[in-house]
C-alpha positions as CSV (number, residue, x, y, z in Angstrom):
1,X,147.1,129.2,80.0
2,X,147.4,129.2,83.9
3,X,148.4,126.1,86.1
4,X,144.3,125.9,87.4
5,X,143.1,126.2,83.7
6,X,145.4,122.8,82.7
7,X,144.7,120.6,85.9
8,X,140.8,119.9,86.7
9,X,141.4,119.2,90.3
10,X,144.6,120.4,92.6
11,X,145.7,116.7,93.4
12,X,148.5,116.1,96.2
13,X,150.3,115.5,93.0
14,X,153.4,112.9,93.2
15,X,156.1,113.6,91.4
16,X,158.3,110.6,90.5
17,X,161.3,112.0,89.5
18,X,163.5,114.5,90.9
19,X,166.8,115.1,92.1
20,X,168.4,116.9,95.1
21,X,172.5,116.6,95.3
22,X,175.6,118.2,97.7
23,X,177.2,120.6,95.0
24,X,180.6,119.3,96.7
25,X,179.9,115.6,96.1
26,X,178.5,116.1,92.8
27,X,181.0,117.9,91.2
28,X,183.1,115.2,92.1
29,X,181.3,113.1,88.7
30,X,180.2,116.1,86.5
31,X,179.9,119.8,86.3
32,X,176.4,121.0,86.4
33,X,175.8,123.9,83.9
34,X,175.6,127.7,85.6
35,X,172.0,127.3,86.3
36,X,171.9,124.4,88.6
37,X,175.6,124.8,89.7
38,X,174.9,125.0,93.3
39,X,173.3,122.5,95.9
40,X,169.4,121.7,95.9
41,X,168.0,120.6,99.4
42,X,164.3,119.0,99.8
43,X,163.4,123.1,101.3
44,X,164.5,124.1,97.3
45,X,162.1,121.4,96.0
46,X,158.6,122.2,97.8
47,X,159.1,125.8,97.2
48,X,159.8,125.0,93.4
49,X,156.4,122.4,93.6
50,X,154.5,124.3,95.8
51,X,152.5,126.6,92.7
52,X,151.7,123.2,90.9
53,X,150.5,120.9,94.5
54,X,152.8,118.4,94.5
55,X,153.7,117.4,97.8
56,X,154.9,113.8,97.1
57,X,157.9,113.1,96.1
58,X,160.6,110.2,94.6
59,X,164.3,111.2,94.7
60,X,166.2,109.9,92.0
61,X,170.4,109.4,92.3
62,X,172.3,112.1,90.8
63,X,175.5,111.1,91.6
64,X,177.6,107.7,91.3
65,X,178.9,107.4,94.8
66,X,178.9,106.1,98.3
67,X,178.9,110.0,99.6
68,X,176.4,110.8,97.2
69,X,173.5,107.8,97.8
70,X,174.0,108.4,101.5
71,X,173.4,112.5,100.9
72,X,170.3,111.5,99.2
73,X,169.0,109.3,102.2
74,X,169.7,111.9,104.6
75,X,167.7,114.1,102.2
76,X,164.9,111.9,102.9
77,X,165.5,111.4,106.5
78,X,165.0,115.0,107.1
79,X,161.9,116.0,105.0
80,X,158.2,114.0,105.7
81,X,157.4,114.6,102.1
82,X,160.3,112.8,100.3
83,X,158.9,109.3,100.4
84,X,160.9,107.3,98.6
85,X,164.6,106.8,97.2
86,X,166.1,105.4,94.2
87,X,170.2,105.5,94.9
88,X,172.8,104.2,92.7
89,X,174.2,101.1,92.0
90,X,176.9,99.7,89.9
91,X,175.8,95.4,89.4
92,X,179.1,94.8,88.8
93,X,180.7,95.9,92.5
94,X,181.8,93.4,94.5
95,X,180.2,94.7,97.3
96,X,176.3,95.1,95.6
97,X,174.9,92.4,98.0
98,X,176.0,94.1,101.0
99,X,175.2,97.8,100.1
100,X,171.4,96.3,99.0
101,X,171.4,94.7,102.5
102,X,172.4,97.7,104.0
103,X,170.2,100.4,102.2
104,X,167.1,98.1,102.8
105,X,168.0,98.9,106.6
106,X,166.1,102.9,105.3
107,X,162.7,103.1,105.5
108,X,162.6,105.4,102.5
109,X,164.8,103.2,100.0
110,X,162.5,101.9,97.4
111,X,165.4,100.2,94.5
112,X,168.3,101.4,92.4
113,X,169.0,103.3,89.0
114,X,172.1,102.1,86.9
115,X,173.0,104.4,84.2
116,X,172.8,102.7,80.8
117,X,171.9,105.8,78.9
118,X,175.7,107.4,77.7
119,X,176.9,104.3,78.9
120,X,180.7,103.5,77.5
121,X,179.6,99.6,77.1
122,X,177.4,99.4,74.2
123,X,176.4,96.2,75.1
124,X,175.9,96.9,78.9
125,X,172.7,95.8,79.0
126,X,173.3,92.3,77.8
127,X,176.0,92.1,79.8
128,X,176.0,89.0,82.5
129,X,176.9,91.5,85.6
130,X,173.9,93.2,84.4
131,X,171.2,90.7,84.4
132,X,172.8,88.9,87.6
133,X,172.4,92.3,89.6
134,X,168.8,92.7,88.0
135,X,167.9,89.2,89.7
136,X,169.0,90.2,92.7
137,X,167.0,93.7,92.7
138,X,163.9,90.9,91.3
139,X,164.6,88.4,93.9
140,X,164.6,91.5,96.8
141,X,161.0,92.9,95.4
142,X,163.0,96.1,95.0
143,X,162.1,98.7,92.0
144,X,165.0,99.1,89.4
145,X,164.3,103.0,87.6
146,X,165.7,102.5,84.1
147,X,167.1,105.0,82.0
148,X,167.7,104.0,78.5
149,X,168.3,105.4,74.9
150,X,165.7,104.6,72.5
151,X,168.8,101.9,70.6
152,X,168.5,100.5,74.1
153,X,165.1,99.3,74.6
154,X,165.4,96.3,72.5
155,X,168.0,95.0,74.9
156,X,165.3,96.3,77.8
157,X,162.6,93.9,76.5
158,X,165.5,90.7,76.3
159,X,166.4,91.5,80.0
160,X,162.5,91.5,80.6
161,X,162.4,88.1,79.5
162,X,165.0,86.7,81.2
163,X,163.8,88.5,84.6
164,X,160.0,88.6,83.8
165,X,159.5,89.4,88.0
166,X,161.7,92.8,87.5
167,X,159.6,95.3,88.9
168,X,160.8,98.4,86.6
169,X,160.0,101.5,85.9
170,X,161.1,103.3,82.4
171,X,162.1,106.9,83.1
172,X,161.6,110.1,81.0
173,X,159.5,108.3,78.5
174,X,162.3,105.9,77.2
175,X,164.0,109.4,76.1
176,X,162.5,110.1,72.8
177,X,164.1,112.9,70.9
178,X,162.1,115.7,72.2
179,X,163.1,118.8,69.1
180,X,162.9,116.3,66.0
181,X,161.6,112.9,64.8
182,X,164.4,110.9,64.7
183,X,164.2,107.7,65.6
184,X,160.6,108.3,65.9
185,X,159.1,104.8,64.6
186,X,162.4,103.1,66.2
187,X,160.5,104.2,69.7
188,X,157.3,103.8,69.0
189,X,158.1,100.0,67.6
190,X,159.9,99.4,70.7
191,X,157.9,100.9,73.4
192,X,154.8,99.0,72.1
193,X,156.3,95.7,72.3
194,X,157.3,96.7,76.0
195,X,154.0,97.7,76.6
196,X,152.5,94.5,74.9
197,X,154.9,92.1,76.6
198,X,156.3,93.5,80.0
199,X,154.8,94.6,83.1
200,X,157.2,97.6,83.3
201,X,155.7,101.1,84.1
202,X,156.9,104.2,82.3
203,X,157.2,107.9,83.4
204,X,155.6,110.8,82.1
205,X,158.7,113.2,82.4
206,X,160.6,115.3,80.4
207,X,163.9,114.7,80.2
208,X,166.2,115.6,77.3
209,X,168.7,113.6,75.8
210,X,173.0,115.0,75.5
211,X,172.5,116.2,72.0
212,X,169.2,118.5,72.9
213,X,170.6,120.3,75.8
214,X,173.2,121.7,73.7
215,X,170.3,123.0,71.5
216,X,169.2,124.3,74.3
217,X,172.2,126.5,75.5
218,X,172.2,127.8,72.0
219,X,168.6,128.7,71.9
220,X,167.3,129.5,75.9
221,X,164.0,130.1,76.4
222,X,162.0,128.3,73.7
223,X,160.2,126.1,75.5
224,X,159.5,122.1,75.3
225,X,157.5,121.6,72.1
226,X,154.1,121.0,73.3
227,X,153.0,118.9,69.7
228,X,156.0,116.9,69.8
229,X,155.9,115.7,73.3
230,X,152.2,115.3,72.8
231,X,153.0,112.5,70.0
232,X,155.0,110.7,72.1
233,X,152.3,110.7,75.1
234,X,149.6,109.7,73.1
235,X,151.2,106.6,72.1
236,X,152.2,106.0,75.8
237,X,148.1,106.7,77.2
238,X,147.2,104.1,74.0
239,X,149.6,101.4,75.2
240,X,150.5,101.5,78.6
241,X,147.3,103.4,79.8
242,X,146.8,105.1,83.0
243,X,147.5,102.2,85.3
244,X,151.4,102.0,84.3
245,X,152.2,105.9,83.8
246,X,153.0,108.5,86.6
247,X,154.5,111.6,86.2
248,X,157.9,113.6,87.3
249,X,158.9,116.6,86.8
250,X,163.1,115.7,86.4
251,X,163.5,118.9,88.5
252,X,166.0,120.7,88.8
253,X,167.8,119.2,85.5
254,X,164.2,120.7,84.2
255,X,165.5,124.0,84.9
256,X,168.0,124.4,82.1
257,X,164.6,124.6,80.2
258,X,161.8,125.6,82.5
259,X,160.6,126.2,85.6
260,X,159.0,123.0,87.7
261,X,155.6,124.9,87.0
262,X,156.2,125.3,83.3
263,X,157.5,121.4,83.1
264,X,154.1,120.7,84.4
265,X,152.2,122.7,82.4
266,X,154.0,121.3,79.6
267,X,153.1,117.8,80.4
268,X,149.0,118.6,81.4
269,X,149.0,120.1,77.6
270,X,149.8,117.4,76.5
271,X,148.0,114.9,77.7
272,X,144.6,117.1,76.8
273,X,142.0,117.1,78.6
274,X,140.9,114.0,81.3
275,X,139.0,112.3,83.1
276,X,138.9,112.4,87.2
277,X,140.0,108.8,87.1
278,X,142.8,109.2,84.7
279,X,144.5,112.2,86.1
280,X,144.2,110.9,89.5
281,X,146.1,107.7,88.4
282,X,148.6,109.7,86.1
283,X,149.3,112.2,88.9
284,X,149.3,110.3,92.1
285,X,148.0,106.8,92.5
286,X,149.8,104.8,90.3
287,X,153.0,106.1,91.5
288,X,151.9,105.2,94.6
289,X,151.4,101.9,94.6
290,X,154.6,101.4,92.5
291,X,156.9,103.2,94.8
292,X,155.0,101.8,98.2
293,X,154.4,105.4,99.4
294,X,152.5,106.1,102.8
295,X,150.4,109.2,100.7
């Protein structure tokens, strides 16, 4: 099925979620696998969008450090279609407050991604540096993009309580296992009662967890599973609905699967078929009004 037979309408899509990095910096906190071992600039990322029409786009952190957020704001700097940035930040540094004040001073910052998923701390997210650097990205209007495990989204809906202002948005779908059913009711149980009881908004991206990307290596080229993500969509449409849900691509992680056109596709399939309203929300307006973009 071609790219015009999945999309009704060739939308300046937005895509929420993607990365660019400085191979030098990065490698600094991890070793990218062969196929993205190399630096991606925002020239990389409209070619790689360009078959699909996104032209929007959010940058996501990819790296933990001072080098690496600033790489990522001069990424912006340079390219018109970049409109927003997420960097990192770490709520227990001493110096939080004062790297907020200064990455407010860029008229493309939008908030800040911590890494709980993989995180050493089990308890990280009920930790008291945790919910003290929430309220401050609450108290600044600022987005916070969480990445979670699927054991971790209980502890999402107690932070959600305590900060009930937190304007958050739950990346890769709350990171479902994407080749089996594990945990499978856990998820749906839990991303209900966020729906139900938070104003959080979730992403329609792939993004697979540690355990699935080694399945990957060993089997290259299969494909995501277009039932099993469909499963997991579904019950997002149902409970979120259109008005919390945007989509991202995760490109170029996406690549150790697919191309960016492929992770599309993959996505349009399944979601099924719909309405003008609904894929223009899904694709491009919810996102931005979430991440304040000028498109």
């Amino acid at each position: 099925m071609s790219i015009e037979q999945i999309g009704s309408a060739r939308l300046d899509l937005v895509d929420t979620h993607c990365h660019l990095w400085q191979f030098e910096l990065l490698r600094r906190a991890w070793c990218p696998p062969d196929i993205i071992y190399r630096t991606f600039t925002p020239t990389d990322l409209l070619a790689a969008a360009q078959p699909v029409g996104a032209k929007h786009f959010v940058l996501i952190e990819a790296g933990t450090s001072a080098e690496d957020n600033n790489a990522l704001l001069d990424f912006a700097a340079s390219s018109p279609a970049i409109g927003a940035v997420i960097t990192h930040a770490d709520f227990a540094s001493p110096t939080l407050d004062e790297d907020l004040d200064r990455w407010q001073q860029q008229p493309k910052f939008r908030g800040v991604r911590m890494r709980f998923e993989g995180h050493p701390d089990p308890d990280v997210l009920t930790r008291p540096s945790t919910l003290a650097g929430l309220k401050k990205i609450a108290q600044r209007g600022l987005v916070f993009d969480i990445i979670v495990l699927t054991h971790q989204l209980r502890d999402l809906l107690k932070i959600c309580e305590q900060v009930p202002d937190l304007k958050g948005g739950i990346e890769h779908m709350g990171k479902p296992y994407l080749r089996h059913e594990r945990e499978l009711d856990e998820w749906t149980a839990q991303m209900k009662l966020l729906a139900q009881n938070t104003d959080l908004k979730c992403k329609l991206s792939i993004g697979p967890r540690a355990d699935e990307i080694e399945f990957i290596f060993a089997n290259p080229g299969q494909g995501w599973p277009v039932d099993v993500i469909k499963r997991r969509s579904d019950v997002l449409v149902e409970h979120f609905g259109p008005d919390r849900l945007m989509w991202g691509s995760d490109w170029p992680v996406v690549l150790l699967e697919a191309s960016y056109a492929q992770a599309y596709q993959t996505m349009r399939q399944a979601l099924g078929p719909l309405s003008p309203d609904v894929e223009l929300k899904l694709f491009r307006t919810t996102a931005i009004r979430f991440y304040a973009l000028a498109g």
